[in-house]
Every structure is written in structure tokens, then in C-alpha cells.
N, CA, C and O of each residue as an XYZ file, in Angstrom:
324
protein
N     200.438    -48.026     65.152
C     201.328    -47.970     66.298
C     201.914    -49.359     66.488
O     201.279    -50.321     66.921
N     203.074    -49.365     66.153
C     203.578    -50.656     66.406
C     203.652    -51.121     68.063
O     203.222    -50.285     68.858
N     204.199    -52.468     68.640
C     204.312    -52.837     69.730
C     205.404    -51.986     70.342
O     205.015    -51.004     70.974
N     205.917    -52.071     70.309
C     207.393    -51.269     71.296
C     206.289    -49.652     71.420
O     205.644    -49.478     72.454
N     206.248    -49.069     70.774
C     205.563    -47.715     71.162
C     204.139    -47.862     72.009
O     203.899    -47.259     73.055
N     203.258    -48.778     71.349
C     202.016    -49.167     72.762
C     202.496    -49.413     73.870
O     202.021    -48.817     74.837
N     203.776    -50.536     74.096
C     204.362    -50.036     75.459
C     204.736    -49.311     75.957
O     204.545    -49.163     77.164
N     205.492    -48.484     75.176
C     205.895    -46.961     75.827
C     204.448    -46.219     75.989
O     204.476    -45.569     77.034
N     203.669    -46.138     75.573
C     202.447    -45.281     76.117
C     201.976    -46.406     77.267
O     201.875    -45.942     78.402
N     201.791    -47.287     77.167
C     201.686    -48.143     78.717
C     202.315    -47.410     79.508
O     201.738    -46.582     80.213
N     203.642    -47.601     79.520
C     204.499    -47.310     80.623
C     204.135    -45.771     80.804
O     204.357    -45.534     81.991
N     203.773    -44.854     80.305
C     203.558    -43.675     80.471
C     202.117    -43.357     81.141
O     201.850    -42.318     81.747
N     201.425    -44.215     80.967
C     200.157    -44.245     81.424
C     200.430    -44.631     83.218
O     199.985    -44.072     84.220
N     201.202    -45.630     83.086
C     201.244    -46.316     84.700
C     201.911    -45.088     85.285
O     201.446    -44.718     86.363
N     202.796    -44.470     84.839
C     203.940    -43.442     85.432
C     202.718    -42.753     85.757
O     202.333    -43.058     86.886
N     201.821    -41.761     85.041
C     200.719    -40.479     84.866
C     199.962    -41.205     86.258
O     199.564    -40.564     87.230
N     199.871    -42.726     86.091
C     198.957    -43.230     87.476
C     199.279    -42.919     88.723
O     198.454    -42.618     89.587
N     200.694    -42.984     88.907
C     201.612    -43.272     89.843
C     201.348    -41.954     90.606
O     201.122    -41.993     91.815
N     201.377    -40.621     89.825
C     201.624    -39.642     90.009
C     200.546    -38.790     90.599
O     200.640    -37.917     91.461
N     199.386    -39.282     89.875
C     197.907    -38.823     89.345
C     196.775    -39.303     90.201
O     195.695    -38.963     89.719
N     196.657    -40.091     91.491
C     196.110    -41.400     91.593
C     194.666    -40.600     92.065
O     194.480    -39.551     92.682
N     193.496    -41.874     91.315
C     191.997    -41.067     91.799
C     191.655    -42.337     91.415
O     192.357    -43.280     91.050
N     190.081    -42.182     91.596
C     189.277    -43.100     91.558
C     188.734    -43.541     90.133
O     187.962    -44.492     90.012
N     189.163    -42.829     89.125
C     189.081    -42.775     88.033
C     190.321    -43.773     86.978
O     190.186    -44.276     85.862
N     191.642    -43.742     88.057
C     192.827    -44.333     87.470
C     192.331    -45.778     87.561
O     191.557    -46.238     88.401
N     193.031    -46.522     86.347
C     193.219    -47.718     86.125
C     194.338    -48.206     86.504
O     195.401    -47.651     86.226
N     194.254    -49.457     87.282
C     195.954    -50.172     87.527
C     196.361    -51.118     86.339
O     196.355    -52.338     86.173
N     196.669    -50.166     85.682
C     197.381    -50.986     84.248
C     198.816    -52.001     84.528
O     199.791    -51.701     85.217
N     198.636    -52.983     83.933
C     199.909    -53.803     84.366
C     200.273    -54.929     83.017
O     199.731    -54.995     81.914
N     201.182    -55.591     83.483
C     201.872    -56.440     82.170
C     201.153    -57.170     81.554
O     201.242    -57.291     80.332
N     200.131    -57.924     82.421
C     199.151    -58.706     82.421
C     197.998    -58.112     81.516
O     197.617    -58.967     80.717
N     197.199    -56.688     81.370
C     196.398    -56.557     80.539
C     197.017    -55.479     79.472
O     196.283    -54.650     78.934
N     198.780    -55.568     79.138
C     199.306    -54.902     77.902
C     199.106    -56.673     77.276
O     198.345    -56.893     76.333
N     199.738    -57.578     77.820
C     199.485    -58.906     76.987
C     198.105    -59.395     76.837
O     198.403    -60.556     76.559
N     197.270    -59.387     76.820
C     195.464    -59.036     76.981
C     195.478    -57.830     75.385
O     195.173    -58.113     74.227
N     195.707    -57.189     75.664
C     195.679    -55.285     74.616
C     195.836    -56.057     73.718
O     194.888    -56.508     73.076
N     197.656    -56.506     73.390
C     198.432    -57.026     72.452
C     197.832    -57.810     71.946
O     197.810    -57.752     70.717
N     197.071    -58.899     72.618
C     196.497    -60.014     71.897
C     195.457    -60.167     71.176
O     195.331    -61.045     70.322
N     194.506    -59.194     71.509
C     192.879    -58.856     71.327
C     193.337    -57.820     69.623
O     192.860    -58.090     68.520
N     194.248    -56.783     69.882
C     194.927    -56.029     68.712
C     194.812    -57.074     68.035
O     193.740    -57.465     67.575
N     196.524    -57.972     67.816
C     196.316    -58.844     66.942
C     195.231    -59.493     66.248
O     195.132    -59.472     65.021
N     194.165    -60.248     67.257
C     193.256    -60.732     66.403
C     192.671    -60.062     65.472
O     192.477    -60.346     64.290
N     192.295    -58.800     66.317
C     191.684    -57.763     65.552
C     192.170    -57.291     64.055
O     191.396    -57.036     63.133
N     193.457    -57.229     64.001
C     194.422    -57.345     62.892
C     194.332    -58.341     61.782
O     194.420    -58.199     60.563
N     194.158    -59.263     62.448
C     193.964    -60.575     61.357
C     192.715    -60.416     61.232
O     192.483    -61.214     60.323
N     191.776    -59.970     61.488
C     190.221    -60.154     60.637
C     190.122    -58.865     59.873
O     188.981    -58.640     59.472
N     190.933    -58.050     59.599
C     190.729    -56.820     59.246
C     190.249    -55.442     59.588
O     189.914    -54.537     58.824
N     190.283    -55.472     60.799
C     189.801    -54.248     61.336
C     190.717    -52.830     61.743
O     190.609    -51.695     62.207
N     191.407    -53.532     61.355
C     192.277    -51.562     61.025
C     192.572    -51.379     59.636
O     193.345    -52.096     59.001
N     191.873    -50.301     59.133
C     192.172    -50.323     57.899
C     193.213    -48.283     58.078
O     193.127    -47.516     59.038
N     193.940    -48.098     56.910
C     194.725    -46.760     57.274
C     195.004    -46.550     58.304
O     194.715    -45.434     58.735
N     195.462    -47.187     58.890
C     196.377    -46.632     60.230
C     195.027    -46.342     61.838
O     195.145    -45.800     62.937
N     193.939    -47.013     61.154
C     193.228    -46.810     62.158
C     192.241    -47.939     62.889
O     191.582    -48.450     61.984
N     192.036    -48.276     63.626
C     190.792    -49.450     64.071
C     189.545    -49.196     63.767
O     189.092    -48.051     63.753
N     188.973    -50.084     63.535
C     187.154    -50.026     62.820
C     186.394    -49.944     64.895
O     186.982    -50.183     65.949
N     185.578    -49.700     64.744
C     184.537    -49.507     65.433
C     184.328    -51.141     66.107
O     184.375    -51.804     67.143
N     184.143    -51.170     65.073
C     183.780    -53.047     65.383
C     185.125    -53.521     66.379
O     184.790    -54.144     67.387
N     186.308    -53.333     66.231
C     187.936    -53.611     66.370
C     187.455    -53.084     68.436
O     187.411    -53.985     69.274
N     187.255    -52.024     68.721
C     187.184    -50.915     69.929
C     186.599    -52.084     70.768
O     187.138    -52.715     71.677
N     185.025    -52.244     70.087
C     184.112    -52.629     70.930
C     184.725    -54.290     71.112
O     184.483    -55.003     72.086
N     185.242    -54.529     70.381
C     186.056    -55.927     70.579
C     186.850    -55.819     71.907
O     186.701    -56.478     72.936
N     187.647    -54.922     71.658
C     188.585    -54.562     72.690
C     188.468    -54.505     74.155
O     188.893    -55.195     75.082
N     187.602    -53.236     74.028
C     186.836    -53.291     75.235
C     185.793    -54.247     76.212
O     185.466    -54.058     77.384
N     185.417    -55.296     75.311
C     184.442    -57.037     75.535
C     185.717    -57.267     76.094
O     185.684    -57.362     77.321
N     187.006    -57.404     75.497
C     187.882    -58.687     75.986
C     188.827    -58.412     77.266
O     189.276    -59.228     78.071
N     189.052    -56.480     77.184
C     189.323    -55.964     78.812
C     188.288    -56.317     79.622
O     188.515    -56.855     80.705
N     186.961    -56.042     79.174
C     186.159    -56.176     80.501
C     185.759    -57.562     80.748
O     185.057    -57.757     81.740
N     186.023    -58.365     80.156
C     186.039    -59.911     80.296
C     187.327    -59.939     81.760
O     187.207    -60.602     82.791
N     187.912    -59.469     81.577
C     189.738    -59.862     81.869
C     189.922    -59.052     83.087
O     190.485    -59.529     84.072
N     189.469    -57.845     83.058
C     189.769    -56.692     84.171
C     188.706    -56.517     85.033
O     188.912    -56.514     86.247
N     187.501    -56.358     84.538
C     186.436    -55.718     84.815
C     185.080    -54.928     83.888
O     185.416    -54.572     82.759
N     183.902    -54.699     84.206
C     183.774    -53.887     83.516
C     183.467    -52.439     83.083
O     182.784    -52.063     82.130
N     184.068    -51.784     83.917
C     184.649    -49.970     83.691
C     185.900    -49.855     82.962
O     187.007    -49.466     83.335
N     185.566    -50.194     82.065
C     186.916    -49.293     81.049
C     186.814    -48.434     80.527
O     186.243    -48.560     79.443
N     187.417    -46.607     81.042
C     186.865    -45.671     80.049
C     187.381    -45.662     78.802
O     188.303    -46.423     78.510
N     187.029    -45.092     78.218
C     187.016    -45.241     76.568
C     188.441    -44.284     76.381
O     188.901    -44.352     75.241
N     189.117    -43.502     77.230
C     190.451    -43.122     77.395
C     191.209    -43.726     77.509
O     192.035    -43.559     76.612
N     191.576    -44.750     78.468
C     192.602    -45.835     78.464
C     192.066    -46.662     76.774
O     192.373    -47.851     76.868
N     191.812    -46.554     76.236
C     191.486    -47.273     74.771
C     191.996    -46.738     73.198
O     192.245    -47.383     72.179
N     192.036    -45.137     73.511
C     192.446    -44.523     72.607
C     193.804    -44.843     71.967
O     194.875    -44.628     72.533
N     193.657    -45.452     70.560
C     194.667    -46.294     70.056
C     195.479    -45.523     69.155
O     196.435    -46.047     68.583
């Protein structure tokens, strides 16, 4: 998934929030798509997506560096890459 389309599922996610709102929603914002983007990348450069997909190792990365940044409840739905 390139960048321009992870944002469009961002932006679709915040819209579904907007609409959807519970105690379960995340307030996704610009601030942890540049957080996503960045943690991806690294993840990228050490090799952890191999075929079009993220390693295990890549997720749990992911999820350390949201919950560093956001908090730590991130369901594993807002993650699905």
C-alpha cells in the first residue's frame, strides 16, 4: 500500500469515526498518520515486509511505537495494513 492510499484509508477511518463515535473509536489525526508513516518506513528498511505484506515482528513494532506516542490501547483493527 503505497502512501497516498494509507491516507485515504486514514481519512476514511476518521470520516467512519465521525459518524460511528463509541468508546471503542480512536481519534486518529495527522500527527499519528506521520508516527504510522514513519515507524512503516523503518520497518521497510530493515526488511520486514516481504510480498506485499508486514512480518509479525514489523506489527508488534508498530504497535510499541503508537503506544509509545498515543497510548496504550491500540486495537489490532486500526493496524490492519
Amino acid at each position: 500500500m503505497g502512501p497516498e492510499a494509507f491516507r485515504q484509508l486514514c481519512q476514511k477511518l476518521r470520516e467512519t469515526e465521525a459518524t460511528q463515535p463509541s468508546k471503542d473509536n480512536l481519534r486518529w489525526s495527522d500527527d499519528i498518520d506521520e508516527v504510522l508513516l514513519n515507524v512503516l518506513a523503518k520497518e521497510a528498511l530493515k526488511c520486514n515486509r516481504h510480498d506485499g505484506s508486514w512480518t509479525t515482528e514489523a506489527y508488534a513494532n508498530v504497535v510499541k511505537t503508537l503506544s509509545i506516542a498515543i497510548g496504550p490501547h491500540i486495537p489490532l483493527h486500526f493496524l490492519l495494513i
